[in-house]
Each structure stands twice: as C-alpha cells, then as structure tokens.
N, C-alpha and C positions, 0 to 999 in steps of 0.2 A: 463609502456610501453603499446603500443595499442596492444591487443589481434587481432583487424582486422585491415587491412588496412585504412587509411583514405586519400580520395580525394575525390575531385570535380567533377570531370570530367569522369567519366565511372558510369555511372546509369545503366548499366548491371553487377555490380561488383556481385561477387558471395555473399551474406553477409552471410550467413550459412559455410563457411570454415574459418578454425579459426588455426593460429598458436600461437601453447603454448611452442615455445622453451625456451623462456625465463625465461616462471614460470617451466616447468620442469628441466631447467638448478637448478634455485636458490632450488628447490625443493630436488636435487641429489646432491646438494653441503649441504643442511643440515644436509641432511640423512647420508652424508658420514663422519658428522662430529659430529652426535647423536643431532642436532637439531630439532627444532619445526618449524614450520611457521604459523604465519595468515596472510590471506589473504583477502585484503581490493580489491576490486572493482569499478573504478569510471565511471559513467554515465554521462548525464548535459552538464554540458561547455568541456568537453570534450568527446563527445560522435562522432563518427566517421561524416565526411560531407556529405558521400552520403547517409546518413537516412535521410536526406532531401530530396534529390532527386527521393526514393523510396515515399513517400508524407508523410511523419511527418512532423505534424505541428513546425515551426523555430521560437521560440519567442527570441524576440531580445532584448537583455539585454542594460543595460543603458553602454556606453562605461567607464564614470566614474567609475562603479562599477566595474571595473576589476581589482579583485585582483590577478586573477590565471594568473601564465605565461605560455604563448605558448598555452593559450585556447583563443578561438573565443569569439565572442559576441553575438551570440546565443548557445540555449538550447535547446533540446525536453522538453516537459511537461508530467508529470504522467501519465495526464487521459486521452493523445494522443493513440489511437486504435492501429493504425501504429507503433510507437514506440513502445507499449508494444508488439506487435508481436513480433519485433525484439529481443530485451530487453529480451523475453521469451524464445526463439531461443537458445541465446547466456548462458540462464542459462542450461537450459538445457544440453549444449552441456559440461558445465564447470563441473556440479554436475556429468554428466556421468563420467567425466576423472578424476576426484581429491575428489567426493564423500567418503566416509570409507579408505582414503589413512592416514596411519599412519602418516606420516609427517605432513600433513595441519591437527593444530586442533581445527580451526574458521574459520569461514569467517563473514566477518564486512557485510552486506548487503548494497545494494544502488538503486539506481534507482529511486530515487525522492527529490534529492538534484542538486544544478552547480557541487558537486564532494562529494565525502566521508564524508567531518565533516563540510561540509557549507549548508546554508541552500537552500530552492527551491530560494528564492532571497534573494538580499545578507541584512548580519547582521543591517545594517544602511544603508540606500539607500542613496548614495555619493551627497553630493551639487554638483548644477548644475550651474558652471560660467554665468554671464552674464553681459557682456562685457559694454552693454551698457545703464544699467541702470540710471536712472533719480528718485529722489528720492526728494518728498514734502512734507511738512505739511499743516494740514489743521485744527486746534484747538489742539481737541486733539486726532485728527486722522490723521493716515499719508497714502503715498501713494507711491507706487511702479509701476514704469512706461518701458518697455521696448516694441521694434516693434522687437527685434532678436526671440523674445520668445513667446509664446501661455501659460497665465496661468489659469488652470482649472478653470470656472467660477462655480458660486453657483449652478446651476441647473448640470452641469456636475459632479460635486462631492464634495457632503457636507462636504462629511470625511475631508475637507482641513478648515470649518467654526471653530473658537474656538481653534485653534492648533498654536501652538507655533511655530515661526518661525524664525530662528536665521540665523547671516549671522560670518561667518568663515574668512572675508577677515584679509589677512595675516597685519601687523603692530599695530598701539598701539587703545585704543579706541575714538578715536578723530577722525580716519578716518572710522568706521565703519558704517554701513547704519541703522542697525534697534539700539533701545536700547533694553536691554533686558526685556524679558518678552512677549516682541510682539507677538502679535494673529492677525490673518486673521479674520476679522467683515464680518458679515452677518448684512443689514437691519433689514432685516425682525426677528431678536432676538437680536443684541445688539440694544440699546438705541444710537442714534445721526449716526448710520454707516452712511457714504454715500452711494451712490448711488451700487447698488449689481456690482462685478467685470466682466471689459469685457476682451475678450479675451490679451490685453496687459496692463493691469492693474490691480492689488489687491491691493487692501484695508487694512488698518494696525487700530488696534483698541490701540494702542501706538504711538507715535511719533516715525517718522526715524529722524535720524542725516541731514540734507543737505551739500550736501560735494561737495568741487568742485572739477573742474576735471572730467575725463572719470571715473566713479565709477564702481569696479566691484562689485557685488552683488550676494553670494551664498544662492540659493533659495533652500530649500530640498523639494523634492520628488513631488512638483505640478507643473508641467512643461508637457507638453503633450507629450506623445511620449517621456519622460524619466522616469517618477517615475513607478520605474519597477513593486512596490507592486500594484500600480493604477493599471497599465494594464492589469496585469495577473489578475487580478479578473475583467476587462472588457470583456476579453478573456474567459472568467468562463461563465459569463450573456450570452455574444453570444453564448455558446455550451448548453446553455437553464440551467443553475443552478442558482438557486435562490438568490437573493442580500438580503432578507431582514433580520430582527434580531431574531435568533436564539428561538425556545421555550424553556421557564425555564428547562425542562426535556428533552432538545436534546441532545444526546448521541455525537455529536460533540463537545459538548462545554461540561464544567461543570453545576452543576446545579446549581451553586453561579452566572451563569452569569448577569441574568437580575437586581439583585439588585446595581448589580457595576458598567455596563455602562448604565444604562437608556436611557443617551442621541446620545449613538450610533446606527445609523440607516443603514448604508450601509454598503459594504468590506466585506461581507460575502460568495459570491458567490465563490470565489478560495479554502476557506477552506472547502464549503461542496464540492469542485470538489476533493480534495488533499486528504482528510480523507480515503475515497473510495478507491481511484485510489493506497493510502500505499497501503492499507489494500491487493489490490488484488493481489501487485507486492511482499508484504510479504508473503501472503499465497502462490505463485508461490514458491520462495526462499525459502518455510520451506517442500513445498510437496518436491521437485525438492532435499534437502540436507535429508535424513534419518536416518543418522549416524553423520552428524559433525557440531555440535553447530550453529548457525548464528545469529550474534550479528549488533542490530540498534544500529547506533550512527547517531548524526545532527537532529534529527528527530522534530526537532520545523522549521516548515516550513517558516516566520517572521520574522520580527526584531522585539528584545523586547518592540520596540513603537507600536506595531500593537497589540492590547490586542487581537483580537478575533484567531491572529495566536499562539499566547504564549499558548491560552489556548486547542491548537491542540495536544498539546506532551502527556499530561495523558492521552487520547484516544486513541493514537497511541502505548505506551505503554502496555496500559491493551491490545490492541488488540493483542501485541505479546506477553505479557505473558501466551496468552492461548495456546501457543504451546510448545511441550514438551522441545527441543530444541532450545529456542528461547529466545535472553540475551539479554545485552546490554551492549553496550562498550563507557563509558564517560571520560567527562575529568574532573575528582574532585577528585585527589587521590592528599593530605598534607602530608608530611612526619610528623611521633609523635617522642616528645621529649622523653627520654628515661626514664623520671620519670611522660612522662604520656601514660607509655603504659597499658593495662588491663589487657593481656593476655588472653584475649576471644576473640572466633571470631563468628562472625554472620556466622548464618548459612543459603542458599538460595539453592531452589528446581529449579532454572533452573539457567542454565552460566550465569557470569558476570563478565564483566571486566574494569578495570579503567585503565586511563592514567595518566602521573602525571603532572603539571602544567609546571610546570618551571624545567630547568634543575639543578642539584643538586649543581649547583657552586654559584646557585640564593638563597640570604637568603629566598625569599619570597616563597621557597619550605615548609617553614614553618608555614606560613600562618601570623604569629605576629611574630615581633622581637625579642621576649623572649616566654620560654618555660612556659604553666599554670602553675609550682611549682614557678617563678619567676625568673628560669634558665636561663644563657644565653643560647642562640643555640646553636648546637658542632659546629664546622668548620668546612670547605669541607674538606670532609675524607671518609676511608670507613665506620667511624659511619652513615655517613647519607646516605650512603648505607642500612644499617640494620633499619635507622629509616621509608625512603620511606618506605622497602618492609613490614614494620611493619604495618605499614597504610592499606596497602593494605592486608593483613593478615588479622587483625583483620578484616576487613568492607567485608570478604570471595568472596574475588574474585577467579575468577576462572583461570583467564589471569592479567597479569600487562603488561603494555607499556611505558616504558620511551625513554629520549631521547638519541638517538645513540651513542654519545663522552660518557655517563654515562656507557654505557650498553660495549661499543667497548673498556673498557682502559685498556692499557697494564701495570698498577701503580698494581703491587705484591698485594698489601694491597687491593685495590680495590677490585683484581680480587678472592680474599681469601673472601671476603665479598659477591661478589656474588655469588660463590660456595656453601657456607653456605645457603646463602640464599635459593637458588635452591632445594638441600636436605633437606631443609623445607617445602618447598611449595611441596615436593614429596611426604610427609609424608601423611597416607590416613587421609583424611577430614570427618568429621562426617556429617551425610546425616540423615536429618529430615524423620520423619517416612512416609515412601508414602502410599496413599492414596488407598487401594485393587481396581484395576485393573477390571471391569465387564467383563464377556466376550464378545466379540468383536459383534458389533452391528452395521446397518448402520446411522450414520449420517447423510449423506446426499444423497439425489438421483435425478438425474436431467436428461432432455433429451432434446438436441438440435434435431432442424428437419424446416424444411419447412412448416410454416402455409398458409394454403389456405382459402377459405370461403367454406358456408356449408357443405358438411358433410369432408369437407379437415380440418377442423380446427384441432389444435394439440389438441389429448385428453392424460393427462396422470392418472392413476392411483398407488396407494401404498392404502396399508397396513397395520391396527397398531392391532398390538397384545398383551397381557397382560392383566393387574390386575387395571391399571389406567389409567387416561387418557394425553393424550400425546399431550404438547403444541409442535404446529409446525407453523412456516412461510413459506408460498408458494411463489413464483415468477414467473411472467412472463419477463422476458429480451429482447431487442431486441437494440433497439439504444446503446447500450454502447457494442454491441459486436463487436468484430475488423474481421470485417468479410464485404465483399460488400453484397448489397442484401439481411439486414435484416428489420428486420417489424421495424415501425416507430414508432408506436403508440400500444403495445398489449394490452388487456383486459382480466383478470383473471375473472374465474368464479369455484366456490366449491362446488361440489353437496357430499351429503350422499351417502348409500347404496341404499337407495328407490330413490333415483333419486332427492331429494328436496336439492333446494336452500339454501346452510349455508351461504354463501358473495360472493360479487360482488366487484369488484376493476377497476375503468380504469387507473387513474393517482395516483401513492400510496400516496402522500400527500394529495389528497380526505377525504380519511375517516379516518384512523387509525393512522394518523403520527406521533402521538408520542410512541405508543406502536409498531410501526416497527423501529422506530429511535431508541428505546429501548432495540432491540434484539441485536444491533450492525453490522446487517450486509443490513443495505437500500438498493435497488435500486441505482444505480448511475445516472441516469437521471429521472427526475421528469416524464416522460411520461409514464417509467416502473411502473407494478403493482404490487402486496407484498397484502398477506392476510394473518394477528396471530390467529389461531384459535385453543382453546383447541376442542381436536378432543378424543370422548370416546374409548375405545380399548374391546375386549374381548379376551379369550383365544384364540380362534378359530379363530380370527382376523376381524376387522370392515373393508370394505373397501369405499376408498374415490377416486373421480374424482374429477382431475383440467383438466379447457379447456381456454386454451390460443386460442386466436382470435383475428385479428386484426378491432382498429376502424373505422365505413363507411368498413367494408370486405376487406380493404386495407390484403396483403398478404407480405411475407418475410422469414426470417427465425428468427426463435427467439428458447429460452429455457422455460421451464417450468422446477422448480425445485421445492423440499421441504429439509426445513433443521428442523432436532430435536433443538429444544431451550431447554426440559430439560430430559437432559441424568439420571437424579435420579432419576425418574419415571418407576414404575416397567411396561413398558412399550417401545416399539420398533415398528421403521420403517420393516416391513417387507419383503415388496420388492416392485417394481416398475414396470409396465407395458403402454406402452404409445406409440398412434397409431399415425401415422403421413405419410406423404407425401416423400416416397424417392426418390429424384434427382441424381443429376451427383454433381459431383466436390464437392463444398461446401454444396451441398444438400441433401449430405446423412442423414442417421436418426440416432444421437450418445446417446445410454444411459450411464449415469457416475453416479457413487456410491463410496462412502466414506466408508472404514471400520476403525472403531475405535478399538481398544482394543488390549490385546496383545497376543489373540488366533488367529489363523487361521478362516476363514469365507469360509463353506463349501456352493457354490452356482452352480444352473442352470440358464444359458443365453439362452434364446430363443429369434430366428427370425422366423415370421409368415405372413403369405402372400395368401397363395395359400385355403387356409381354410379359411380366412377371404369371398375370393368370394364364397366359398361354401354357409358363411351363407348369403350372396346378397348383402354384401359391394360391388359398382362396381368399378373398378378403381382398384382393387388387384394388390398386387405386386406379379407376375408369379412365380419368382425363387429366392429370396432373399437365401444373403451370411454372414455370422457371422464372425466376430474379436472380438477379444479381448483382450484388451492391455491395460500394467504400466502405472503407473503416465509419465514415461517419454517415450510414448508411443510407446515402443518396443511390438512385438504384443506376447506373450500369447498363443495363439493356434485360432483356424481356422476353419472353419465347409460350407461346400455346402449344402448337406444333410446328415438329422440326423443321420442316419443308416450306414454314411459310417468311423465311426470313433471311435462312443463311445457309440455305441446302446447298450449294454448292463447296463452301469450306466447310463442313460438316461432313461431307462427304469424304472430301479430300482429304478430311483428319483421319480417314479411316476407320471411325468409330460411331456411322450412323447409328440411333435408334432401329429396333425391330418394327416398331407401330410408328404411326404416322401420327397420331395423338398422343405420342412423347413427345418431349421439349430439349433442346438444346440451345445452348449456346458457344460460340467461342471467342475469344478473348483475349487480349493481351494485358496483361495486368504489370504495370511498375512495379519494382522492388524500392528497396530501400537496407540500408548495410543493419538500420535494427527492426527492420519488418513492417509493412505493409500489411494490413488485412484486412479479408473481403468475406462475405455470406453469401449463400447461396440458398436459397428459399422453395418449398415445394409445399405449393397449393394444390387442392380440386377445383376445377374451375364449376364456382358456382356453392362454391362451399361442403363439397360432395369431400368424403373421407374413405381412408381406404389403406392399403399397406403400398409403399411405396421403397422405390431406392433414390437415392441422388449419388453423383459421383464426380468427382473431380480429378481429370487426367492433364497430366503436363507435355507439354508438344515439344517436340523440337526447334529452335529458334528458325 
C-alpha cells in the first residue's frame, strides 16, 4: 500500500505527512495474535507521482520491461539529490514510529531498486518489436534494416560491437531473422565488416535468414530511447561520472576485473553513480533504524549480461556488513533431504535471512530430483515442512520467508510441523565471540557551512590524540549535496600544526584515486575532493586544518569532513572546530560527529562569534545561537548564551567561551558499536549573519 498519497496533479501536496493506518492495522492484528512482522519498503516504479513534480529527476523505463502491475514507467534514480531528500524524509519519519517496536523485527531496506527484489533496471532488458524490419545478406555478413527504429551506431555505443544478438520471433526456425550466434561487426575490428552502422541499420557478422513477408524482428537492448541499461548510464556521463574502465584495485569493482574483460571499454558510468548513491541511502537506513535489524535484498543493480553491474553486489554487500545491524535477506534457501541433514548450523554476527525458492508443492524445492544418499524426495507433506526449515537452520538464518499457501495451511499435520518448527528456531542460538567493544570514540566529524573566498573560506580543524598515528580521509563536498546553492567545484587543502602544507586536492581522481577508492567511501562526483593521509598523533593531541575553498573563488555551500580509516590505532579523532560563514535558511553553520562505541561520549559544543572580532576577524558573528540534535534530528538542548544554562559544567569543562553572548553546551551523548550521530547548528539570533566557529570537544568520562 502507499504510505503517501500518489497524484499528478497538486505539486503543493504536503509530502512529509504520512498515513500509517494500514501498517499499524496489520501491525495490531499481529500483536494481538503473538506475531512477528517484517517489513519490506518499496521505492522505484512505484514511488509516489508528485516526486516528479517536486524536481526529481523521471527516467523512463523501456515500456516492454514492465513486469510490475499498476506501476508506471518511470522511476527516481539513487543518485537523484531531490529524491533522496524525500526518500530520507520518509525514513526518518518511519524509523521514528516502528523503530525498537517489539512486533517489527526487520525491515528489508530499499531505495535503489524499480521495487523490493528487482533490480535498478530490469533483470534482462525486454526485446524490442520491430514491425518493419527488412533483413539481407551480404557473403557472409548480413544486415538489419528498419526506418521505425534508431539503432545505436558504433561511435554511440561500442558496448553493442561483438554482442550477440538474438531474435525471439514467436513460430518454428524457418521464419526467424538472425541465425544463431549472430554479433553486431564493427569495421574497424572484424575483418570484411561492412561499412560501420547508421542510424537504421546494423550490421550482422552471421548471416540473417531472408524471409518474406512484413518480418518482425526482436532486437535486445540497442534501440535508442529503449535499452534502459544504455540510458541510465548516459544519464550517469551527463551528471559528470566517469564511463571509462574501472582500475585493477577499484573498490567498485573486484580486483579480478581487468584480467576478465579486457575488451570492455564503456558502461561504467551508472555503476560508479549507483555504488555511492547505495551506500549513502544504506548508511541513512542503518543510522535512522538503531534497534531493528535492516536487511539488503536485489542489491545487483544489472542484468546478469551486464559484467561490470554483477560485479556491484560484493561491494554493496561488504558495505553493509560493516554495520552492526545490517543483514541480508535472499532468495537461495533448498530444502535438505533428511538423510542429508548435518545438524550444524553456521553461525553469523550480523541478521540474515533467506527465502525459499519454490513453494513446497514444487519438487524443485529440492534442488535435484533425488536426494545426495540416492533417495527419492519425500512428498508434499509436513516432512518438507521440517526439510525447508532445516535448510534454513543449518545455513543460521535469522529470519525465513516462504510462500503464503505453505506458511497460511489449515492441513493438522502441516500446521503441527510448523509449530515444531517455530520452538526451534526459538531455541537460543549460539553467538560467535564478539570482538571487545573500545570505548566509544569519534569516527567521524564533519561541518557543513557556507564557503566564501578570502578569509570566508571554510576552515576546519580536528584533533588526533594517542600513541600512533592515525590514517584519516578528509572531504571537501559540494555537487552531490541535495541542497540549492552549493559550491560547484571545492578544493581541499591540509596544513600541520606549524601551518605547512601536507596535500592539496581539487578533483579527487587527480592524485590519489586509488587509495580513496580504497577507503570505500569516494566522493560521489568527480569534482569533489578527498585527501588519505596518515596524520601523527601525541598524547596531548597534534592538531590539523582542512580548508575547503571553491575553484576561480567560486563560492556555495559545501562540507568539509574527516573520517577515521583505522579504528585499531591506539589513536583518536578528538574533536573538531571549523570556522565558516553563517547565513539564513540553508546557510547556517552545521557541525556533525559520529560516536562509535558502546560507552556514552561525554562532550562540549561551543558556538563562537563575538571573540572572534575581538581577535580582528571582521565580519564576526554578533550573537550566535547553539543546537544540538539526534541523528533524527529532534534537538537535544539549546544554548543563547553560555552562562544562562549550564555555566557551572561549562566552566568545570574548562573550556569557557570568551564572550558571554557565545553559546555552549555540554553533553553526554550514547554511542553505539556502528555510530551514533548528532548536529550541531549555529544560528544569529534574530537571523543576523556573520563569520562564525563551532566546535566539538570530547571530555573525559
């Protein structure tokens, strides 16, 4: 069911009000009857109409490819700014209401598929009829001629030269147009091609059939303005991501890749757009849920003809195993024959859950017709009841899904089988030794604000403390924020302590590309900038400036962040100070920090302003105001000035404000083993603008 309304026609629809009668109906009918629920989510081809008309971008899906009913034929895409707003809204609003609710104990996550277990385009991109085909030979090449149709020529898109091209027309093979085997020839690499293909002609490096009559001719996926995998990765190139072939050691790909396709040169721009754009709408989903599992399923963006999309899914995956909470729900659960079951079960440190193939009345729940001792199968009964949930036992799932007629029967014997079943899987599970927990630290620290030129540029600073030294990657962000009015182009710069230059960055694929591609967490547009630098630490702590500036002094609003890459370093971010330009509205100055770990993170938030012109910054901000608010940003507490709230631990923190008209707070903020995080916000009060610092210091427990 739609959580929000969907129409066309009112572009002032409220899209932040959300009725949940439906899931709290099905939600209060479980509970009332000692059930469980998960809860699947779908995005894509069904995503509400007026997200278009709010300006997410509509890509428009091939009409053939419509497998979903009562869904449109367009989509949002991932790495749409506009849609993730939404998108983020709407998590938000959900994880508030059904968050640590005993009844829900998953949710399937989504937001970057046409729906739940499909993928961004669909599994096999559907032939494309064409009505009026005309089909010759020419030795021993042939040729495909149509004026209904546009077929991608060689300079438009190689990825079609060498590919196999088959035709589906229904009846025996005597009326078919290609034979099989047939590939689209390029001149300029097969030997005798003809002439390169124009816009209503390609080339066949096999003979076609000549057949008389009106011939119809299904052509897969090089049709202009139908092959949906073409497009969306046209669509990629245009939002400026890169087409070309992957490096051996890019964190996108495997690092098996270049040895296997050599000859693949294009179709890569969607998958660096797609990797990112998961990755950001997962980390959303796992901050946003704290308490209740969230499990990827569909997560191969491709059809399995598309190698460089297949090989998206082990990236996507390692990405959400790093979170604590964070599973997977597939579809590969076989039922076992009963003389080959082991009675072990694998054991796994984060959910998982399986579905099972075929519904239990299907032999091929079995995978082979006879069982490995040479058994027949049992028959449909409630043994293959006990054999499914066996499968799924041993392989230590955390969840099972099957199909409803198996799960809903009212058959005695059945229902006796899944009872049993149940108070098994109740039984407590044995849980691999976890790994001691440090105490809680910051991860990451970042501060959005308004970059200006000379002395307005964003400057931020941190902290590293300890015994070693502490690799960290810095960012500058700006184009990929969903925000109007950010910087276009920033340029990151790292100074020391003494003020000396450690790197320089304008476009992060510049210099370091592979050791940021490395870290796992890129820039999403190639103009952003990203510096890895092992950074020394002492007890006492070293500190470090990053200065985010836009290039040609172009100005915007951008981020400057840094994230720890190795948390096993007896060494720590220790807090973050970073001086910037406070506007109105989207301009204000937000510091954000991550706390890992499963202590509490005892901190002071300072806003600064009024002491800055004391020392001859001009442009100070007069009166600045503090927040400070959850991940789902309820606020936390509030500060005008320092004195009028909590001037005594303020004091005692040792790190009063100069002016009395700065703001402070302090804090005890929860961790969590995969992070926790919170903002920090700096107003004028009254809407007055001005240059400002904010800063975040970590107290001792």
């Amino acid at each position: 069911t739609h959580i929000q309304p969907d129409t066309t026609g009112d572009p002032d629809i409220d899209s932040v009000t959300f009725d949940w009668t439906l899931l709290d109906n099905a939600r209060d009918i479980a509970a009332a009857h000692g059930k469980k629920l998960g809860v699947s989510i779908a995005w894509g081809r069904t995503a509400p109409r007026w997200l278009y008309l709010k300006g997410a971008y509509k890509f428009q899906v091939d009409p053939a490819d419509n497998e979903l009913n009562n869904a449109g034929f367009d989509m949002p895409l991932p790495w749409d700014p506009v849609y993730r707003s939404y998108l983020f809204s709407f998590i938000d609003a959900f994880a508030a209401r059904y968050d640590n609710d005993p009844t829900i104990t998953y949710v399937v996550i989504t937001g970057f598929q046409q729906r739940v277990e499909n993928r961004l385009v669909n599994m096999i991109d559907a032939s494309v009829a064409i009505t009026d085909a005309v089909t010759s030979n020419s030795g021993a090449f042939g040729k495909v001629t149509s004026n209904s149709a546009k077929f991608l020529t060689r300079a438009g898109a190689s990825t079609i030269v060498g590919k196999t091209i088959f035709d589906n027309s229904p009846g025996d093979n005597d009326v078919s147009v290609f034979r099989e085997g047939t590939v689209v020839c390029d001149p300029a690499t097969t030997p005798g091609c003809p002439a390169a293909p124009t816009d209503t002609t390609v080339y066949l490096s096999k003979q076609v059939f000549v057949s008389a009559g009106n011939v119809t001719a299904n052509i897969e996926e090089w049709i202009i303005g139908q092959g949906d995998e073409w497009k969306l990765n046209q669509q990629a190139i245009a939002q400026g991501y890169d087409d070309k072939p992957p490096l051996k050691d890019e964190v996108l790909f495997e690092k098996t890749w270049s040895p296997y396709y050599p000859d693949v040169t294009s179709g890569f721009a969607s998958t660096r757009a797609y990797v990112p754009a998961v990755q950001i709408i997962m980390d959303k989903w796992e901050t946003a849920f704290v308490h209740t599992p969230v499990l990827l399923t569909g997560q191969i963006p491709f059809s399995d003809a598309n190698p460089w999309g297949v090989k998206t899914e082990g990236t996507v995956k390692q990405y959400l195993d790093r979170k604590p909470l964070g599973g997977y729900m597939v579809a590969s659960l076989y039922a076992l024959c009963p003389g080959d079951y082991t009675g072990v079960r694998q054991v796994h440190t984060k959910p998982k859950g399986d579905q099972w193939i075929y519904a239990l009345n299907k032999d091929e729940v079995y995978r082979d017709a006879v069982c490995a001792d040479g058994s027949a199968i049992p028959p449909f009964g409630p043994q293959r009841a006990h054999d499914i949930a066996q499968g799924s036992w041993e392989k230590g799932d955390s969840f099972m899904e099957g199909y409803y007629p198996d799960m809903a029967t009212e058959d005695p014997a059945m229902k006796a089988a899944w009872l049993e079943e149940r108070a098994r899987f109740s039984a407590p599970v044995p849980t691999a030794t976890p790994t001691p927990t440090p105490a809680s630290v910051f991860a990451n620290i970042s501060t959005r604000l308004v970059v200006g030129s000379g002395d307005n540029v964003g400057i931020g600073g941190f902290i590293v403390t300890g015994t070693q030294s502490k690799k960290v990657i810095v960012r500058a962000i700006g184009p990929s924020l969903p925000l109007p009015g950010v910087m276009a182009n920033p340029t990151l710069s790292l100074f020391d302590t003494s003020g000396t230059l450690l790197a320089s960055n304008d476009d992060w694929r510049s210099t370091q590309e592979a050791e940021i591609l490395a870290s796992g967490i890129p820039p999403a547009i190639n103009k952003e900038s990203a510096i890895v630098a092992t950074l020394p630490a002492s007890a006492n702590g070293l500190a470090y400036t990053a200065i985010i500036s836009g290039t040609d002094n172009t100005t915007g609003i951008g981020v400057v962040e840094v994230y720890d890459l190795d948390a096993s370093a007896d060494s720590r971010l220790a807090n973050i100070s970073t001086r910037g330009q406070v506007g109105e509205g989207d301009g204000v100055l937000i510091g954000g920090l991550i706390v890992v770990g499963s202590d509490p993170q005892n901190v002071i938030v300072r806003a600064l302003g009024p002491s800055l012109g004391e020392a001859g910054l001009t442009g100070a901000l007069s009166d600045p105001v503090l927040e400070l608010r959850d991940g789902n940003g309820d606020l936390l507490a509030s500060n005008d000035n320092w004195r009028e709230t909590q001037e005594a631990a303020i004091t005692a923190a040792g790190l009063p404000p100069a002016s009395d008209l700065e703001a402070a707070i302090v804090a005890t903020l929860p961790g969590s083993p995969g992070g926790i995080g919170y903002t920090a916000i700096v107003r004028g009060v009254n809407g007055t603008t001005g240059v400002a610092l904010v800063e975040v210091y970590g107290l001792a427990p």
